[in-house]
N, C-alpha and C positions, 0 to 999 in steps of 0.2 A: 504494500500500500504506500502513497507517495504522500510525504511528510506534510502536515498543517502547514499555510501558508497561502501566499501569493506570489503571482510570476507579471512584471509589466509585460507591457505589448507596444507595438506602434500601430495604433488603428488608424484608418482609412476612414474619414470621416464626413468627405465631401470629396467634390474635386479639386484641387493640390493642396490637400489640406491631412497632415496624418500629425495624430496626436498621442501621446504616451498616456496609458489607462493600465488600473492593473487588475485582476481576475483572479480567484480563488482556484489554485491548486484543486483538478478533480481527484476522488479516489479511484482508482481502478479495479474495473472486476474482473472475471475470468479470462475474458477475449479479447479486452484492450491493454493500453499505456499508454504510459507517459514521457515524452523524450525532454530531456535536457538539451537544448538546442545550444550547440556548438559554433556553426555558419548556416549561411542561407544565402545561395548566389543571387545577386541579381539579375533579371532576365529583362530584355526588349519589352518583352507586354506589360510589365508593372509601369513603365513609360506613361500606357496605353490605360493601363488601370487607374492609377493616380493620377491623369489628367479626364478620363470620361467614364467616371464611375455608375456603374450599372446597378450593383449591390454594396449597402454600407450601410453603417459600419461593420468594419471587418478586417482582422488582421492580413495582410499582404504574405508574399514570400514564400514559393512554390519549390524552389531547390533547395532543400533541408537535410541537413546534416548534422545529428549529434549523437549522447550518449544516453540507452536506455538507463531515464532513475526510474520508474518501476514498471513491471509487468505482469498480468494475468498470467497461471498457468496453462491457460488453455493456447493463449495465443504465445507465449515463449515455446512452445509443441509446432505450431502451425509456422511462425515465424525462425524457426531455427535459431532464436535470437537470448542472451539472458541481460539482465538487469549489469549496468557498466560498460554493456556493449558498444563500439562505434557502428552507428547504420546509418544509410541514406533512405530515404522514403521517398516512394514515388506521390507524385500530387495526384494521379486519381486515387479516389475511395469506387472501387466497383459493385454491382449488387450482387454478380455469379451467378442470374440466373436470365437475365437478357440470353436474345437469338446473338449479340455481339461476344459477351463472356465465353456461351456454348460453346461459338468459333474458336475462340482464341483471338478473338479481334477485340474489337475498341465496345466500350459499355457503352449502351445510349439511353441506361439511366446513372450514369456517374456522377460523383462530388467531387470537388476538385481543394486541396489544401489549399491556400494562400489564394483564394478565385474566387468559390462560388457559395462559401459556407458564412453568415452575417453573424456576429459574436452574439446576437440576440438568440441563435442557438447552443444548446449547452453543451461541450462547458463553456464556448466563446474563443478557446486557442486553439483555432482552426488553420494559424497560417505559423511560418516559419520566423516571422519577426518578432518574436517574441523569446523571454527565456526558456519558456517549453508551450512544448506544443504536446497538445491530444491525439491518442493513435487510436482512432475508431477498430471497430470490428474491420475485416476486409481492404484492410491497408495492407500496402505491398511496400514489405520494409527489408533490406539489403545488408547483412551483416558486410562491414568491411576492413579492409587489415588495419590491426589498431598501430601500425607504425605509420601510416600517412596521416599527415594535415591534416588535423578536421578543414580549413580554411580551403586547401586544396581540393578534399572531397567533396565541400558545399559550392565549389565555382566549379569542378570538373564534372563530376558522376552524371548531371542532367544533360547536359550536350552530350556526352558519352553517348547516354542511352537513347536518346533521340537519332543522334547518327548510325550506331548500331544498325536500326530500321531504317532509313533513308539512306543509306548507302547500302543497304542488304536487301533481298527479295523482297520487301514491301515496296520499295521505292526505286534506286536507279541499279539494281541487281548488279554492282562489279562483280566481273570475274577475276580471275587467275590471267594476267597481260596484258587486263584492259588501259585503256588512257582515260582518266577520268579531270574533268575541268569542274571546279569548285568556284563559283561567284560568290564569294563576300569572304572576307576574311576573317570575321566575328569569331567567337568564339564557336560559333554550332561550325563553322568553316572550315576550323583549326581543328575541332575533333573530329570531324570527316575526313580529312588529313590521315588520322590515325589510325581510325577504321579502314579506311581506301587501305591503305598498304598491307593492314592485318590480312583483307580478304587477296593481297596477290595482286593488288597495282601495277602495273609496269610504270606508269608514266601519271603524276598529280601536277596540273597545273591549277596553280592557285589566282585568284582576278580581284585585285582590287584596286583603290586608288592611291597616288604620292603621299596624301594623307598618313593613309595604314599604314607606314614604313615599318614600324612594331613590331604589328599584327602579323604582315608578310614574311617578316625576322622569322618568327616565332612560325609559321606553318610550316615552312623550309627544316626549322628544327625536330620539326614532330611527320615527316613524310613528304611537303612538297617537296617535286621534285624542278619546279618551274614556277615563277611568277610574271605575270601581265601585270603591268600599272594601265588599266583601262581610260585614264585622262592625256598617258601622253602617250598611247597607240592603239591601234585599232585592236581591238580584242580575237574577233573574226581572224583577222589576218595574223594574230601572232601564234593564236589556236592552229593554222592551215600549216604556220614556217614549223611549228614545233611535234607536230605530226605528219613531214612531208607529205601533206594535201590528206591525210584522211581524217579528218576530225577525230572528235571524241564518241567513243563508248560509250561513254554517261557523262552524264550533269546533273551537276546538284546546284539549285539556286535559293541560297540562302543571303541573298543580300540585301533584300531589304527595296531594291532600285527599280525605280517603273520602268527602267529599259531593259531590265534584265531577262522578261518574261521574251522579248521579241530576240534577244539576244542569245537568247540561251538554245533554239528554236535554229537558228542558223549553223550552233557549233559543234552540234549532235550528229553522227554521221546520217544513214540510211537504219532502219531498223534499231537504233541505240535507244537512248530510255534519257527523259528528263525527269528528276525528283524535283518538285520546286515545293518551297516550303515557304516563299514571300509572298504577300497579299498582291491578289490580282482585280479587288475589286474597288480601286481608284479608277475615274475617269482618265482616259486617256492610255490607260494600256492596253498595248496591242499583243496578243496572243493570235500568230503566223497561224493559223489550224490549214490552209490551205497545204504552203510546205511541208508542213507537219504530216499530214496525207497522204500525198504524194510521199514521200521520206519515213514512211511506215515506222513513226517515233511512238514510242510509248512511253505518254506523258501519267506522272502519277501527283496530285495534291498532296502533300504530309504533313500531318500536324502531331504533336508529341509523339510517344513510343508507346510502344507494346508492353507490358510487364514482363515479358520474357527476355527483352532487350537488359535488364537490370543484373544478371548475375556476369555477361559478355563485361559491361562496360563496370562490373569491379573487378574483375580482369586486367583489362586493359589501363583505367585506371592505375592499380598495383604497378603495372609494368614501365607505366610514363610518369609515376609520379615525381621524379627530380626533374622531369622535364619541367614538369606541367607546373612545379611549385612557385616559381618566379613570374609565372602568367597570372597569377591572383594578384594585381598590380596595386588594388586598394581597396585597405579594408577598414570599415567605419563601426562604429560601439551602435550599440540600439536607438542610441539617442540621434543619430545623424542618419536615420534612414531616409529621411526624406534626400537630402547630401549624396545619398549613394545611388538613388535613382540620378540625380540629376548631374553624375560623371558619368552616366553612359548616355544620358539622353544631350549632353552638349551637339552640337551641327556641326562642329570643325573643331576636331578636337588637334590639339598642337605636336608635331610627331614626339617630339621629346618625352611628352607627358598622356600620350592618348590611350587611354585604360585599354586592356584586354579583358582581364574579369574582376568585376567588382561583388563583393561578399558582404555582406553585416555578420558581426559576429557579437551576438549577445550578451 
């Protein structure tokens, strides 16, 4: 049972507005817990969230990382996991018995940690920005080696496991010699990097701008094996020199960019496979479906991962973490979460100082 007390939070209150509140420590029964939250990366859609909030109040912070202080027996059995453990948690809560679960696909009755749960439900620490967070029933929690960073595991593990699927059969299916071109160089960019060459890469070319100079450092260190600055050459055409005229295998467009949808469409060979995981529903973007057609691409939408994606990317994690440890570039106390959204949400960020992953750590 988890000691009398209170844990604060950084709630979501309004739009740009997140304020520190504190909340009574649940007890837990057979099938749940309660994590001590260690880190909690920051992601692009909190940007999204704390500027056009849907549901609120409500604690934020979907990539969480800490240490089980207490657990049910029933769910220490199902979780493989005990009480002082380091785990990552996935952000959905699923119900297991949707036609999606059945599959092995995505819930489409899910809750989502740090998204879609309003602290007006109990027990309220429903997100990662907070000192601990609640592990409902049916949480998909990740025991991981307790010699890595927590800071590292709360910026790393969630790109991980999103990539996992977006660079594996769900998504742009590499194989074994493919050539795979990666658009953005974010962090989800950078762990596609890692995944591409786990699955047998021959060739990563990574796309971003003079900006990212970083960013681009740091994908070269972790599997690119090329970088495009897309502002000062044509993308297309570096794509064509760097595959003597046959494009790419696959694509993955994680960047964020309304050109990239029309762009990414161009440097997929015949039959290769686009994952895009950037919003295409801005006015003004053009999605090619004609060449697309003709060029028998198969194109897939992605949005988060799989649960089964989770045990691959502590894995790989394990394996990259002195890489990956220098890439948690900043990290802020609970009280500067709002701070921590607004170093990845800056427009031009300066190359000396331009975050890769930013974490709170409670």
């Amino acid at each position: 049972m988890a000691d009398s007390g209170v844990s604060r939070a950084a709630v979501l209150t309004g739009a740009m507005r997140i304020e520190l509140a504190e909340f009574p420590l649940p007890q837990v029964s057979h099938d749940d817990a309660l994590l001590a939250v260690a880190a909690s990366g920051i992601c692009g859609s909190d940007i999204h969230y704390r500027a056009e909030p849907d549901i609120y109040p409500r604690v934020l912070g979907h990539e969480v990382v800490g240490r089980i202080a207490a657990i049910g027996d029933t769910a220490a059995r199902n979780w493989g996991v005990d009480a002082g453990d380091l785990v990552a948690v996935e952000s959905e809560i699923t119900c297991g018995l949707c036609r999606g679960c059945l599959r092995g696909g995505y819930c489409t009755g899910a809750r989502y940690y740090g998204c879609s749960i309003p602290v007006d439900v109990a027990p309220s620490l429903w997100g990662g920005l907070a000192q601990h967070m609640y592990l409902a029933p049916r949480s998909v929690v990740t025991r991981l080696d307790p010699g890595i960073s927590a800071a590292t595991a709360g910026g790393w593990f969630s790109p991980l496991t999103n990539a996992v699927d977006w660079i594996g059969p769900l998504g742009a299916d590499v194989q074994p010699g493919d050539t795979v071109v990666i658009l953005g160089p974010g962090p989800q960019g950078i762990a596609a990097c890692i995944v591409a060459k786990a699955r047998g890469a021959a060739q990563v070319i990574i796309v971003g701008l003079r900006r990212d100079e970083s960013r681009l450092r740091a994908a070269c260190e972790l599997g690119a094996d090329h970088i495009v600055v897309a502002d000062e050459e044509s993308t297309v055409e570096a794509v064509r020199r760097l595959t003597d005229g046959e494009l790419a295998d696959s694509v993955l467009d994680v960047s964020g960019a309304d050109s990239s949808a029309e762009v990414a469409a161009h440097l997929v060979k015949r039959g290769g496979a686009i994952a895009a995981a950037s919003p295409l529903n801005r006015p003004g973007i053009v999605l090619p479906v004609s060449d697309m057609v003709m060029k028998q691409v198969r194109w897939h939408g992605m949005r988060s991962n799989r649960a089964s994606a989770a045990p691959v990317a502590a894995l790989l994690l394990k394996a990259h973490a002195s890489k990956l440890d220098p890439l948690v570039t900043h990290a802020f106390p609970l009280e500067q979460s709002s701070a921590a959204i607004d170093a990845i949400a800056s427009a031009a960020p300066t190359a000396g100082n331009a975050p890769i992953k930013v974490v709170v750590c409670p």
